[in-house]
C-alpha positions in Angstrom: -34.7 48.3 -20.5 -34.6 52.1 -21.0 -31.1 53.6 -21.1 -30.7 55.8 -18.8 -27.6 57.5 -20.7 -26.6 57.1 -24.2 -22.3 57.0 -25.3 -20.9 58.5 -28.2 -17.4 58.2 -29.2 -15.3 61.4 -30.2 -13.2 60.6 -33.3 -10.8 57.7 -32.7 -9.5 58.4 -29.2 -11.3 55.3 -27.5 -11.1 53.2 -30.3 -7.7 53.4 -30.9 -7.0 52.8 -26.7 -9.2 50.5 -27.0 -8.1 48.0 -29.6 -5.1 47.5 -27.9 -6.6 46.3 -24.5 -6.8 42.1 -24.0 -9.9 40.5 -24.7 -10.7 40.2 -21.0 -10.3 44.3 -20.4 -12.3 44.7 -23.8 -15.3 43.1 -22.3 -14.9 44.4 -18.7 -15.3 47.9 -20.7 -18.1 46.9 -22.2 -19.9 45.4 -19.1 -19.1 48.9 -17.8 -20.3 50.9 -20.1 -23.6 48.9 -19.7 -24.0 50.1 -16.3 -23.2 53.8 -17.1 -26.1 53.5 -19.7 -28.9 51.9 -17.8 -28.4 52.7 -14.0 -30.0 55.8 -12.6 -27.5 56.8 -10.0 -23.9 55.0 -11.4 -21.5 53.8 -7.9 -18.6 55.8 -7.6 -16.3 52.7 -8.3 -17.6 53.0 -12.0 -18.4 56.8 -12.9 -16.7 59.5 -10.8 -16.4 63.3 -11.8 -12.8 64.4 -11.6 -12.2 67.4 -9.1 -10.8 70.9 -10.4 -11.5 70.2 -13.7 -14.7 71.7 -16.5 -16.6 68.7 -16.1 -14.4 65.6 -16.8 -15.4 62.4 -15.7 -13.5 59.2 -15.0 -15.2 55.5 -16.1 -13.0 53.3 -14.1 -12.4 50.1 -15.0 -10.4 47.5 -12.6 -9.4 43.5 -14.0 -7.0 42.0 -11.5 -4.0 44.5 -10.8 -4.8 46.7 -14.1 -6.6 50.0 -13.0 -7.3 51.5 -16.5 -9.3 55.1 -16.7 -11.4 56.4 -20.0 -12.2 60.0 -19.6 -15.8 61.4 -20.6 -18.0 64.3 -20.4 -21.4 65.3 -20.7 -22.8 66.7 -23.8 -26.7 67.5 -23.0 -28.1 65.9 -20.2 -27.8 62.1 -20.7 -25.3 62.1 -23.6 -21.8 60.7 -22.5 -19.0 61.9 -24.6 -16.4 59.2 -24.6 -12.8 60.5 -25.3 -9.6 58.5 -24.4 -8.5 55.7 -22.4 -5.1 54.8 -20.5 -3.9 52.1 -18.4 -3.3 54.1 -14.7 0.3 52.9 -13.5 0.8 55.5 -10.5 -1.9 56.9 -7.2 -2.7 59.9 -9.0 -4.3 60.1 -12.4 -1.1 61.9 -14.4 -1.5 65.2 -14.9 -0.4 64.7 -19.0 -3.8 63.2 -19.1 -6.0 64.9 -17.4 -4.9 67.8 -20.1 -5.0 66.2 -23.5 -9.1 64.9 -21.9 -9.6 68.6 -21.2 -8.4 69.3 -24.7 -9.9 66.5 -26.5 -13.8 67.9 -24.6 -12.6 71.8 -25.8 -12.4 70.2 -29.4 -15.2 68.5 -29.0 -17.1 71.7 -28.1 -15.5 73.7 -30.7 -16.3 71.6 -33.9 -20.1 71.1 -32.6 -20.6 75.2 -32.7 
């Protein structure tokens, strides 16, 4: 099958959320990430673009009660920039990390020029 989307990983953001997760979360990332790559229109539950912000998006990842949230953005028009990750614990995605994502994609930006 033809990706649809390609990841990329920014410096160690994920990767350091990431090792930290369970096994079970690990691979309910992965099976996520699989559908942000191959499908042509990604279900909201999965991939959702976070209002008022410059283009951050939300993959969103749910495993029993844990709601865990791994900001991204778009680098070209099917390149998925993959910055950090956090377990959400309250209704609204904190505001703490909404602003390190929007600082991690202005570094991102930054270095590539």
């Amino acid at each position: 099958m033809i990706k649809k989307r390609e990841l990329i990983f920014y410096k160690n953001y994920f990767r350091d959320f990431y090792k930290l997760q369970t096994k079970k979360v690990q691979t309910k990332i992965i099976w996520t990430f699989k559908i942000i790559e191959d499908l042509d229109r990604i279900p909201e539950a999965y991939f959702k673009h976070l209002e008022n912000t410059n283009g951050l998006y939300e993959i969103r990842i749910q495993l029993g009660n844990g709601i865990y949230r791994i900001f991204c953005f778009f680098d070209d028009q099917n390149l998925v920039v993959v910055g950090q990750g956090f377990q959400k614990k309250t209704q609204k995605t904190p505001l703490k990390e909404i602003e390190k994502a929007q600082k991690i994609r202005k570094e991102y930006f930054d270095e590539k020029e």
